[in-house]
N, C-alpha and C positions, 0 to 999 in steps of 0.2 A: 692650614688651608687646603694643602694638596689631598689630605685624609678626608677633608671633607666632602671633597667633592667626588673622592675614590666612592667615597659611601652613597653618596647623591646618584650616582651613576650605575652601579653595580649592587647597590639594595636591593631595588626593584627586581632586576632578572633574579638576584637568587630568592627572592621573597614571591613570585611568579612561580619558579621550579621546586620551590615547597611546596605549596599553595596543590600544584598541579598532582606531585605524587604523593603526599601524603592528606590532603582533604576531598573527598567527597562530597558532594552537597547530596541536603538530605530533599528537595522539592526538584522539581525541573518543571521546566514548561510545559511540553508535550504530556499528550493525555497518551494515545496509542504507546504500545511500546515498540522502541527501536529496537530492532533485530539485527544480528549481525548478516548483512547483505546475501541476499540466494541470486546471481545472475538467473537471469530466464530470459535472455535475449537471444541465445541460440538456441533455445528450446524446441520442439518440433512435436506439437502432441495426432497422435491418429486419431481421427473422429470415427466411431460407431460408422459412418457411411462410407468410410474407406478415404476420408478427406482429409488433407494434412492444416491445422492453424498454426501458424508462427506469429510466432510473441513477437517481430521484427515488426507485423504489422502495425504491434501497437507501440514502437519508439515515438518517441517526442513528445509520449503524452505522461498524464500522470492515471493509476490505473486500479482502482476496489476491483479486486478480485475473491469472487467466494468462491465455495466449493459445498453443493448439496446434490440433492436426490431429486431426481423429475417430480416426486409426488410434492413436494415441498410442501411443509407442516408449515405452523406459524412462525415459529422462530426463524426460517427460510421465506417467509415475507416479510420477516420485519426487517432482517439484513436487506433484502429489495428494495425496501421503503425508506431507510436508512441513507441506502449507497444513492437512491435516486431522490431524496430530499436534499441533504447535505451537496449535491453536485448542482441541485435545482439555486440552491442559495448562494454560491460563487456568484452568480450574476454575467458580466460582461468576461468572466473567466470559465465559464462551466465550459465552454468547447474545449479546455485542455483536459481535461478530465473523460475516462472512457468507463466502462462499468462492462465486467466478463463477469459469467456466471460456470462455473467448471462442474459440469454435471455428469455426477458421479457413477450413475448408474446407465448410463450411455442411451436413456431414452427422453422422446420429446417431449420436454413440457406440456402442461393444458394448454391450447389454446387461446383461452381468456385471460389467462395467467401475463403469456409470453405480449400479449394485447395489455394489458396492464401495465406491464416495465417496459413498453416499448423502446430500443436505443441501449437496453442491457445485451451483451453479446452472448450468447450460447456456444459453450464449448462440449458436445455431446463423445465425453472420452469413453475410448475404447478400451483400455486397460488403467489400472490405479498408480501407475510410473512414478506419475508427476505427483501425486497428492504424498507420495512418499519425503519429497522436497520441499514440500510445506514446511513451515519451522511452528509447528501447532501443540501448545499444552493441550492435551488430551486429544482431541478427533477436529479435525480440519474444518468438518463445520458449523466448528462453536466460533470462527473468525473472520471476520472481514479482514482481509491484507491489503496493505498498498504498494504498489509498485510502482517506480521511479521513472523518469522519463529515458533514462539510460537501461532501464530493465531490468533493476536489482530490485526486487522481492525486499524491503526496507523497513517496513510497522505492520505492525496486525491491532486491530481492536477487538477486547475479548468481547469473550457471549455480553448482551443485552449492553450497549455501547452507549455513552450518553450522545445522542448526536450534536448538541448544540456546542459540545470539548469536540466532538470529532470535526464539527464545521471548523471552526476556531484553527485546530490543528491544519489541513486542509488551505486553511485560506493563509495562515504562514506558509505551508512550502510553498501554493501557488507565488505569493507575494517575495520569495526568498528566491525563487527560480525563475521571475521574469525575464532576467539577460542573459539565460543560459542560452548559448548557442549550440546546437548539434550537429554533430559532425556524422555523417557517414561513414559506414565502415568499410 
């Protein structure tokens, strides 16, 4: 009786602690991939105008960050189109969601352009620092990244993203991170 219930009791955890270092699963949920975490909460990028943005401004939110060129070709509208449908579709959650644009050649967008994704933030950098801390196969802006509301740099979704796995994705953190509380630092 007493074996039996040794085993009833202590299967489990050792059958848990196999489980955990010796299987992998081969599916997961998330579509983007998880990154091992880049803080950019103390970040401090120089803007082209001699302006400083801090990523502190955007704590407490959740954060599509790219990174392209002022001329922006299509594939740099469609991540636009992308970061600002998929935020459109949250619903009564899109205000925790912010949209930066890290522009790389440190000049201003078109005008019509900047009028078209209005509510994307323009980060017009001064030198390539930061795009160096990107965690990007191949060149930074084949990526959309997400950053976390604590400011860890945390998914990227590669070139040509399906948006409707990105929304999905998205609408679990939002829905996983509702009682997160923030604390100041």
């Amino acid at each position: 009786m007493i074996a039996l219930i040794f085993l009833v009791c202590v299967l489990p955890s050792f059958g848990s602690y196999a489980l955990y270092l010796f299987w992998r699963p081969e599916k997961f949920v998330n579509y983007g991939d998880l990154i091992k975490p880049v803080p950019l909460v103390d970040v401090t990028v120089r803007e082209r105008d001699g302006e400083e943005f801090h990523f502190t401004d955007l704590r407490g939110k959740w954060v599509f960050l790219m990174a392209d060129v002022s001329s922006c070709d299509d594939h740099c509208r469609q991540k636009l189109y992308f970061m600002r449908q998929v935020r459109l579709t949250q619903g009564n959650e899109q205000h925790r969601i912010e949209r930066l644009w890290l522009v790389t050649d440190g000049r201003q967008p078109a005008a019509e352009l900047a009028a078209e994704y209005a509510g994307t933030q323009q980060v017009l950098l001064a030198d390539r620092a930061l795009l160096a801390r990107l965690p990007a196969t191949g060149d930074a802006s084949d990526h959309i990244f997400v950053v976390d509301p604590v400011g860890n740099l945390m998914m990227r979704y590669a070139r040509d993203p399906d948006p409707s796995r990105m929304k999905r994705d998205i609408a679990r953190l939002l829905r996983v991170s509702a009682g997160w509380v923030q604390r100041e630092r």
